[in-house]
C-alpha positions in Angstrom: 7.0 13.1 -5.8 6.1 10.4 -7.9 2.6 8.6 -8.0 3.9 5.8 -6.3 5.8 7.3 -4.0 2.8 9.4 -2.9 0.5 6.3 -2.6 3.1 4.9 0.1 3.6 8.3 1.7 -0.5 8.8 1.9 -0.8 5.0 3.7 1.8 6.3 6.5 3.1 2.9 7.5 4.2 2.6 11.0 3.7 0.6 13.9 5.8 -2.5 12.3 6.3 -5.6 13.9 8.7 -8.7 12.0 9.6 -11.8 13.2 11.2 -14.9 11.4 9.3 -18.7 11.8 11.7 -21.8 12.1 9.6 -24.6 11.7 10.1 -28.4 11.6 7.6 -31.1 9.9 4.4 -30.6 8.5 2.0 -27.6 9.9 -1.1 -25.3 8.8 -1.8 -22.2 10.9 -4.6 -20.0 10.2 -4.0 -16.5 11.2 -6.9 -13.9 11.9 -7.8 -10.8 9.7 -5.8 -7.8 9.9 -5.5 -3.8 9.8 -2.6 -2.4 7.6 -0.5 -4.4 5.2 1.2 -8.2 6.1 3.7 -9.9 4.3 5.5 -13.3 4.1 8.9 -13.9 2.7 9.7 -17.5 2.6 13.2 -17.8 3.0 13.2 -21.6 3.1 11.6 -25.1 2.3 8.0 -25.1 0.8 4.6 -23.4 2.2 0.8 -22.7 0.9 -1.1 -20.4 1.3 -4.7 -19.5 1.4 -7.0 -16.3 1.7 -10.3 -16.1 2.8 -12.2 -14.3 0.0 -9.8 -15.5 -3.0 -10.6 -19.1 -5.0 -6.6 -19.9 -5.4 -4.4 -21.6 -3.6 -0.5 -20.4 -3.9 2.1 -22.3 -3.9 5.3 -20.6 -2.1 8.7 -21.6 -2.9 12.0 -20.7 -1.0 12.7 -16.9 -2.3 8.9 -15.8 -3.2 7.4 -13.2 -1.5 4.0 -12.3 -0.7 2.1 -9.2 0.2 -1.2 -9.2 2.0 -3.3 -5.9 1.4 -6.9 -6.9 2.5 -7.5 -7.9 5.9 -8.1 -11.4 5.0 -7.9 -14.1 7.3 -5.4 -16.6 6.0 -4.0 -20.2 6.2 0.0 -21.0 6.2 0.1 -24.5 5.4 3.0 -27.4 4.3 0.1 -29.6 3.0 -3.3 -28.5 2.2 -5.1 -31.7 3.1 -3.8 -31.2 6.6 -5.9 -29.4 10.0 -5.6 -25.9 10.4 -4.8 -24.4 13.8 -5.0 -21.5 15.0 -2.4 -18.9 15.6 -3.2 -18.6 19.2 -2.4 -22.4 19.6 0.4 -22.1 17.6 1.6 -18.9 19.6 1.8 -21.1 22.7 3.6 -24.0 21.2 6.7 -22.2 19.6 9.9 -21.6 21.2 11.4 -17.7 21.6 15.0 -16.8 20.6 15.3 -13.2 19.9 12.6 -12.2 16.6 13.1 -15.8 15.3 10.3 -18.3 17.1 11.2 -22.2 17.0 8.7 -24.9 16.7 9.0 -28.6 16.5 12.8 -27.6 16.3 12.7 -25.8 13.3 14.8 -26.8 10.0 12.2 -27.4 7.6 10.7 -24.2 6.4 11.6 -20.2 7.2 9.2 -18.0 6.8 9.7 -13.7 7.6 6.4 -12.7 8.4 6.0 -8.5 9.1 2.9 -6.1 9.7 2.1 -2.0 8.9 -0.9 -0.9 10.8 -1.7 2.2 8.4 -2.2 6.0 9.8 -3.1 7.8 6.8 -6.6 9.3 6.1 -7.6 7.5 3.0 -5.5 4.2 3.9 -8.4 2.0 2.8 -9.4 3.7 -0.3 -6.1 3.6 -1.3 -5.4 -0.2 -0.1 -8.3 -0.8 -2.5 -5.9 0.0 -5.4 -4.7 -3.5 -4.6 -5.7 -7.1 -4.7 -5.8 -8.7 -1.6 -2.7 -11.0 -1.9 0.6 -10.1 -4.2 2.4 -12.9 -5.2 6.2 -12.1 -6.0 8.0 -15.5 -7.0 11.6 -15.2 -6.6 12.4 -15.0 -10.4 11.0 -11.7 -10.3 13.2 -10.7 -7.5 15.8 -8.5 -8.4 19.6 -8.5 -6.9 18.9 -4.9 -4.8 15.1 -6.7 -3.4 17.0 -9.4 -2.5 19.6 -8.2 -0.6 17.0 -5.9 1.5 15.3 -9.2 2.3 18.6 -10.9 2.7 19.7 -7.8 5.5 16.7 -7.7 7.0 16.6 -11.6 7.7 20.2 -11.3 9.0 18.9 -8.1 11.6 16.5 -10.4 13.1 19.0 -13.1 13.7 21.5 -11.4 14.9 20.3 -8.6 17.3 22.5 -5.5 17.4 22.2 -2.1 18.5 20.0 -0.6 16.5 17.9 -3.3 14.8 14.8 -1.9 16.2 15.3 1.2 13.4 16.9 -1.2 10.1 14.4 -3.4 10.7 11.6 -0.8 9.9 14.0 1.2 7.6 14.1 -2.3 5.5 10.7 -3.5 5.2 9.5 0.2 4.3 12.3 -0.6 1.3 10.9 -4.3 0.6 7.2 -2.5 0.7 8.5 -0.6 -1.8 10.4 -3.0 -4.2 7.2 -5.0 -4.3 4.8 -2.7 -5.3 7.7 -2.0 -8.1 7.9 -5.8 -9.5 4.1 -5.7 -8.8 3.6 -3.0 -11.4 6.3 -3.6 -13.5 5.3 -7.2 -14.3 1.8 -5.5 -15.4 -0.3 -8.0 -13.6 -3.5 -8.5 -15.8 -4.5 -5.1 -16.8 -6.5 -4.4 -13.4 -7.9 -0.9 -13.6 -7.0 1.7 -11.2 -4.8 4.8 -10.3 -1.9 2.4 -9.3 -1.9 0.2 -11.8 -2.0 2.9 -14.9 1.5 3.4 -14.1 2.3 0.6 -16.1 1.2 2.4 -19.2 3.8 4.4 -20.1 1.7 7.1 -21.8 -0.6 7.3 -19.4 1.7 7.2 -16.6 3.4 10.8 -18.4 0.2 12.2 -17.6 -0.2 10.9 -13.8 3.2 11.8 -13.0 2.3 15.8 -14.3 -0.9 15.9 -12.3 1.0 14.9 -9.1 4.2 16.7 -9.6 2.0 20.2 -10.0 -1.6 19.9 -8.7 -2.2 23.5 -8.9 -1.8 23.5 -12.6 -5.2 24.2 -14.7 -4.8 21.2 -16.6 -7.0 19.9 -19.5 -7.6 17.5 -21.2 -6.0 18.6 -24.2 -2.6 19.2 -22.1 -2.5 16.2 -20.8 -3.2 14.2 -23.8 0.0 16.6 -25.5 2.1 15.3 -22.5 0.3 11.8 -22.9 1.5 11.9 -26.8 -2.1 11.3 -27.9 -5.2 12.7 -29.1 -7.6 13.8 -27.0 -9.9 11.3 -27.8 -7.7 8.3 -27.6 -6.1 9.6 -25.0 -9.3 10.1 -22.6 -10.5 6.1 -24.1 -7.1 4.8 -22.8 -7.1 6.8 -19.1 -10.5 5.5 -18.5 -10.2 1.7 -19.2 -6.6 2.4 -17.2 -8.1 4.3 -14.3 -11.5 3.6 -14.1 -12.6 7.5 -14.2 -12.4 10.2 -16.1 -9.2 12.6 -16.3 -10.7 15.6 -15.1 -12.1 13.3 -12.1 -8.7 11.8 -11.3 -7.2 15.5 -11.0 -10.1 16.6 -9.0 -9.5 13.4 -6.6 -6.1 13.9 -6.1 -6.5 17.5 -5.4 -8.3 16.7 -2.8 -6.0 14.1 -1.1 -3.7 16.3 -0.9 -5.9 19.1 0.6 -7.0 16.9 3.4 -3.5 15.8 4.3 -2.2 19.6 4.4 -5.7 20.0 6.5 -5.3 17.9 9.2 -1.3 17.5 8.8 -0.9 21.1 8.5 -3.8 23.0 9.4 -3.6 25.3 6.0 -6.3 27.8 5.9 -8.8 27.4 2.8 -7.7 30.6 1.7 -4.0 29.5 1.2 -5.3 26.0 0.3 -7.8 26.6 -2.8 -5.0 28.7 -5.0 -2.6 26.2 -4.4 -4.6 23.1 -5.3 -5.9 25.2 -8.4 -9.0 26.9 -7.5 -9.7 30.8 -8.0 -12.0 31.0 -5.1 -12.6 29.4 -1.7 -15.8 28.5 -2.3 -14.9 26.9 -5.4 -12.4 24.1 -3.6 -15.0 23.8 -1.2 -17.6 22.6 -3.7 -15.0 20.4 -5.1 -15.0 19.2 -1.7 -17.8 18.0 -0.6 -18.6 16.8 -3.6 -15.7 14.3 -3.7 -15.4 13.3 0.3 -19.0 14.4 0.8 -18.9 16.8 3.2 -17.4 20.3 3.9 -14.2 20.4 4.7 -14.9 22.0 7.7 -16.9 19.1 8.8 -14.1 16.6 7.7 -11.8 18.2 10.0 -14.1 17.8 13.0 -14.8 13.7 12.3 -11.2 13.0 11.0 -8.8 15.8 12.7 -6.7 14.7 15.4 -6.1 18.7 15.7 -8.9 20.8 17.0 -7.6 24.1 15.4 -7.0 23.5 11.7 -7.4 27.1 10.5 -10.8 25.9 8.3 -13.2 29.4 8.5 -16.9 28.3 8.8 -17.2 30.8 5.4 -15.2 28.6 3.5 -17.6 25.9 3.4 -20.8 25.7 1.3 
């Protein structure tokens, strides 16, 4: 797969819940902090929005979407200058009809809110790849990300066998698209894994360590693949990343060995050669050195299954 792809596939969204907000006149709701991912998509009229832990106030127009990465309490608002509530107030004063809730009414603004709690083992570290809040305005939207929003909006309206399943099917597509626009509008330069995919260059060489984890790869390689010189290239990964290149392959490696772990319950001695190390002891070195512990020991904390085929002679 593709780096991106295998960011969203090591989160392991699930657990969603959408609903759309029909609201009439002016209100401000302040919603708690969160596990997973939340998002807004305003689908009408005019709304701000505030994050605990961020300085800016955003302004969100009909067709912008916004994604919510760190747990932040937050603040929906048609007028800044007006009261906050909170949600569990303005839970008891909406109306129900299907996934769309009604209050004061409705008619003025329309918002489709969603939520991923997150399953996968390194959902945090890899949420940290992020800024808290992702603001997509709807010039950035393209025709195929709106129409996704577009169906999805019309499944929770309309309730039809089935819209249980498009409903998570869609907003795993819209999770997605944004990340895609997110990246593609190269949002400031902010280092990290995720965001180096924007560099084209650099972005040969991520692709290469992801698409074949096992390979010995060098700096040299992937600075041929890259298109650069060593040296420029291993300047350019760096400032992109935030680590060195032999430390992002090492990292990765070991994502992926303790997914197949606790997923798959691979033995370290099928494990190490396939993730590039001539010996057991070897990958277990790598390890610990990267998750700190043996991995052994990290299948006992973080295994939901006892038996994961980890010999105590594989670990340091």
């Amino acid at each position: 797969m593709d780096p991106l792809s295998d960011v969203i596939s090591f989160l392991k969204p699930h657990s969603f819940t959408c609903s759309g907000f029909d609201v009439g006149g002016g209100h401000s709701v302040r919603f708690p902090g969160f596990e997973g991912v939340k998002y807004y998509a305003l689908i009408s009229g005019r709304l701000w929005l505030s994050v605990d832990g961020t300085a800016e106030t955003l302004r969100l127009d009909a067709g912008d979407y916004v994604l919510l990465t760190g747990g932040h309490p937050c603040r929906l608002t048609t007028d800044p200058s007006l009261p906050a509530i909170d949600a569990a107030v303005f839970t008891s004063m909406i109306q129900h009809n299907g996934d769309i809730v009604t209050l004061n009414g409705g008619g003025d603004s329309l918002t489709l809110g969603g939520h991923f709690l997150l399953s996968g083992n390194h959902a945090e570290v890899l949420l940290d790849l992020l800024p808290p809040v992702i603001h997509i305005r709807k010039e950035s939207i393209d025709p195929a990300f709106g129409w996704s929003l577009d169906l999805l909006m019309s499944e929770i309206r309309n309730s039809r066998p089935g819209s249980g399943l498009m409903e998570q099917y869609l907003a795993s597509l819209i999770l997605i698209q944004a990340l895609r626009v997110y990246l593609s509008e190269d949002s400031g330069r902010i280092s990290g894994w995720l965001f180096a995919l924007s560099d084209e260059k650099i972005s040969r060489a991520l692709i290469a360590i992801h698409r074949d984890p096992a390979r010995r790869w060098t700096l040299q390689s992937l600075a041929a693949l890259a298109g650069m010189s060593r040296s420029l290239f291993a300047e350019r990964f760096k400032a992109a990343v935030g680590g060195t290149v032999m430390d992002y392959v090492t990292r990765w490696r070991m994502f992926k060995a303790t997914e197949r772990l606790l997923d798959f319950h691979d033995p370290i001695a099928e494990l190490a050669p396939s993730l590039g190390y001539e010996s057991e002891s070897a990958f277990s070195a790598a390890f610990k050195r990267v998750l700190g512990s043996s991995p052994r020991h990290y299948v006992r904390t973080h295994g939901r299954h006892q038996d994961s085929g980890v010999d105590d002679t594989a670990s340091p």
